[in-house]
N, C-alpha and C positions, 0 to 999 in steps of 0.2 A: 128336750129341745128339738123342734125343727128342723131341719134341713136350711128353710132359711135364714135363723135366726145362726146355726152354725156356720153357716157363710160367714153372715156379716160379723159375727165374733172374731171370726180369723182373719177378717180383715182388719179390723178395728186391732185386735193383736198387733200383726204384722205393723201398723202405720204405728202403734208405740215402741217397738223394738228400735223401728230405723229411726224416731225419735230419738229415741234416749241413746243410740250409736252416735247420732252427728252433732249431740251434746257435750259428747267426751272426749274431746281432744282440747278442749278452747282454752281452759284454766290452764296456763302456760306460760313461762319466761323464754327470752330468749337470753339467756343465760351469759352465755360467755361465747365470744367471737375473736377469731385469727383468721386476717386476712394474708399474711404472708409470714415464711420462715426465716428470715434470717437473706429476705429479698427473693426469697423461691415463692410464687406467688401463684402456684400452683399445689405450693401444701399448706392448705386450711380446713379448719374446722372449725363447728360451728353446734354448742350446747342447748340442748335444752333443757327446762327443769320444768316439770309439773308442781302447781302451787294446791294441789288437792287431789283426792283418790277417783280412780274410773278415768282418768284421761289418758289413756291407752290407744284408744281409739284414732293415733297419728295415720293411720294408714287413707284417710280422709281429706291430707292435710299437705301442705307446701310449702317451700323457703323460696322468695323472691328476692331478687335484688333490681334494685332501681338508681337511677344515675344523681345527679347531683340538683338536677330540675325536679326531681321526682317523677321521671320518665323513661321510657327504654326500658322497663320490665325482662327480666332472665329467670327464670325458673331455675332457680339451681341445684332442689332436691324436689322433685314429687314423690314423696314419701311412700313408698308401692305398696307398705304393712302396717298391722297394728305392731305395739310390742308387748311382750309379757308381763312385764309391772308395771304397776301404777303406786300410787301415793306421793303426801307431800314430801316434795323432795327428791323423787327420782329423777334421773337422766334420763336423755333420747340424747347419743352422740352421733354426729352427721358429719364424717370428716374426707379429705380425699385420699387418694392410695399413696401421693406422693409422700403425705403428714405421716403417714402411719409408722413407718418407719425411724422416726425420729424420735420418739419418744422412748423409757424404760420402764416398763417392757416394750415390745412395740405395741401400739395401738391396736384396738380389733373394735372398731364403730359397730353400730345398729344398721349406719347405713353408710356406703360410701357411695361420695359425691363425685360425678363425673364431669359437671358444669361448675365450674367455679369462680367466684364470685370478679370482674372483669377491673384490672386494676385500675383502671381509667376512673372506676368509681369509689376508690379509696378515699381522693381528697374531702371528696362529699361524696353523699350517698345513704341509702335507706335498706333495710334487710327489714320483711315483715312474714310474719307467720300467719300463714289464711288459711281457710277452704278451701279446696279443689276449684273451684269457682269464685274466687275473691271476691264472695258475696257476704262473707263473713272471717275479717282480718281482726285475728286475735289481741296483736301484741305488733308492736314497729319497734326498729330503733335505727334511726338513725345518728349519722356522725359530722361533721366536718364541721361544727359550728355554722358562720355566718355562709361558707360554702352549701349549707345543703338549702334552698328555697323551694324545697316541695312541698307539698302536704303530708302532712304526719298523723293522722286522725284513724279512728278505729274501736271497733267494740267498747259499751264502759261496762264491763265485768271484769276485765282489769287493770281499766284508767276510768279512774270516777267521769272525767270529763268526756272522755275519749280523744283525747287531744296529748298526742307523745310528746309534742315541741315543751322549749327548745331542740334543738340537738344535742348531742355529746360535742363537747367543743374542740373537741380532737380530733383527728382524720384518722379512720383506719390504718394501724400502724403497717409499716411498709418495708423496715427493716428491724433486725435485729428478734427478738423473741417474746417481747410485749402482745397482751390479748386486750380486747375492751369485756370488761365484767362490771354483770349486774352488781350491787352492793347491798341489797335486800334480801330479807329471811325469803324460806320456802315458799310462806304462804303470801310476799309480797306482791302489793297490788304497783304501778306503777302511777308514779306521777308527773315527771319529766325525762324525756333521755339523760338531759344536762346534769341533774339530780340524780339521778338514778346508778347510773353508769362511771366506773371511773378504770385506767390503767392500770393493768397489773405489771411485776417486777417479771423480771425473765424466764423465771421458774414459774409452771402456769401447771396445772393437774387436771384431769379430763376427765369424766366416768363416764363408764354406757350404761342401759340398762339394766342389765345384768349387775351392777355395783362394783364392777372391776375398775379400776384408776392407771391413770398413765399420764407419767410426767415429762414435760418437755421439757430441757435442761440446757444451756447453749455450751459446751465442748469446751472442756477446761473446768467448768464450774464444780463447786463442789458436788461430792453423792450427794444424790438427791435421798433426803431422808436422815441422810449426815448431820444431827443438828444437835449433838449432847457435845463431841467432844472432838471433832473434824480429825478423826482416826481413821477414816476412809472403808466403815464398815455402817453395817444399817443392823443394829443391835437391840436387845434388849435397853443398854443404853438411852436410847432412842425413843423407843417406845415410853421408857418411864418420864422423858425430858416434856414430850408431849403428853401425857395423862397427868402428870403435875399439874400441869399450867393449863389444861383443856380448861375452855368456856370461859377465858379472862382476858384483858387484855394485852400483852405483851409491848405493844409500839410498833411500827412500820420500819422492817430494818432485823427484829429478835429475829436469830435462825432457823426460835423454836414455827413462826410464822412462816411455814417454806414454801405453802401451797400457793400463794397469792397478792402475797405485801400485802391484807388489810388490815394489819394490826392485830389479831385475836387467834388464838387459839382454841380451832372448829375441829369438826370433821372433815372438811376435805383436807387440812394439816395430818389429822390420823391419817386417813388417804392415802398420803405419801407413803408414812411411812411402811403401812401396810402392804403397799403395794413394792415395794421394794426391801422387805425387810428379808434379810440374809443376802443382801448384795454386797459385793465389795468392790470398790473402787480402783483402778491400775493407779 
């Protein structure tokens, strides 16, 4: 091979690598969101889930928030790294230092948020996951119902249409310990926020990359993971109440359901108790 021809090979290399790097972030949820704790509106977090392997590559990528017109744009994480795992299924947690603390154990994010999301845009408002250059917005979701009148549109690799509307018809919860969560498998594609998105119970479970989980819980509530027989331990108990009944449905309200009120017993219910198993309760 020439000289020339070894040039242009290495060029042609190189412009496929950064190809295939600004490929890998985009198959993506935004998973699950908390904009306030318990009216502390400065401890939030904000999940994401990859719905396929190789999208790693968030270090490319940003969490925006937008007001209730669909304007005012806040950068509230520019994601500075890739992260170590990928597959369907994994976490990116993006939460702030105030949240962290609140959970058990306490929380340790992939990335802590220093801009958080402006409560002003709770009643309505839009959270979208893009490009470094919002030249390519992966995934929206907006809230507030008939409060949010922005535009909602974006990539169709994970909205056939590219159209996130309606909204979620609930406004970013603003008190007490409620998240808004996706309700779709791993590899879900989106089709409405309205659809898609629904309230969880007070008990809400977080994972980061690394597959470690952390439960938020509001003060007084049962152990989290306490769900065989409210003895105030996280036991074997426990673990066998949940691998019983893993993969079925239980109803909105069973204990064995602790991760999230949706009715089933998942993996992020193991979760729980995984992550808190040999805790005891005061």
């Amino acid at each position: 091979m020439n000289k020339t021809m070894m040039i242009v090979s290495g060029v042609v290399a190189g412009l496929s690598l950064t190809a295939a790097a600004s490929a890998t972030f985009h198959l993506m949820q935004i998973e699950q969101v908390i904009g306030s704790v318990n009216g502390d509106n400065t401890a939030q977090a904000i999940q994401l889930r990859m719905r396929a392997g190789t999208q790693n590559f968030v270090g490319q990528s940003r969490l925006v928030a937008f007001d209730a017109s669909g304007a005012n744009p806040i950068v509230v994480m520019d994601i500075p790294s890739n992260v170590a795992n990928s597959g369907a299924g994994v976490r990116v947690l993006v939460s702030t230092a105030n949240f962290n603390a609140l959970t058990a154990p306490a929380c340790t994010p992939d990335f802590v948020m220093t801009t958080p999301i402006p409560a002003s845009y709770f009643n309505g408002g839009k959270l979208v996951f893009e490009n470094d250059t919002s030249t390519l917005i992966a995934w929206n979701l907006a809230w507030g119902g008939a409060n949010y009148t922005g535009t909602n549109t974006g990539a169709t690799f994970n909205d056939a249409d590219g159209n996130f509307n309606p909204p979620f018809a609930s406004a970013l919860p603003s008190s007490g310990y409620a998240a808004i969560h996706y309700t779709g498998t791993a590899t879900g594609v989106s089709t409405t926020n309205a659809a898609d998105y629904e309230l969880t119970g007070d008990t809400t479970t977080w994972t980061n990359n690394g597959g470690a989980s952390f439960t938020l819980t509001p003060p007084g509530s049962p152990c989290p993971g306490d769900v065989a027989n409210n003895d105030g331990m996280v036991d074997v108990d426990d673990l066998n109440a949940i691998l019983s009944a893993f993969g079925t449905s239980v109803g909105v309200g069973d204990p064995r359901d602790t991760a999230n009120g949706d009715g089933f017993v998942d993996v992020d219910d193991l979760n729980v108790i995984l992550a808190n198993f040999g805790n005891t309760c005061p």
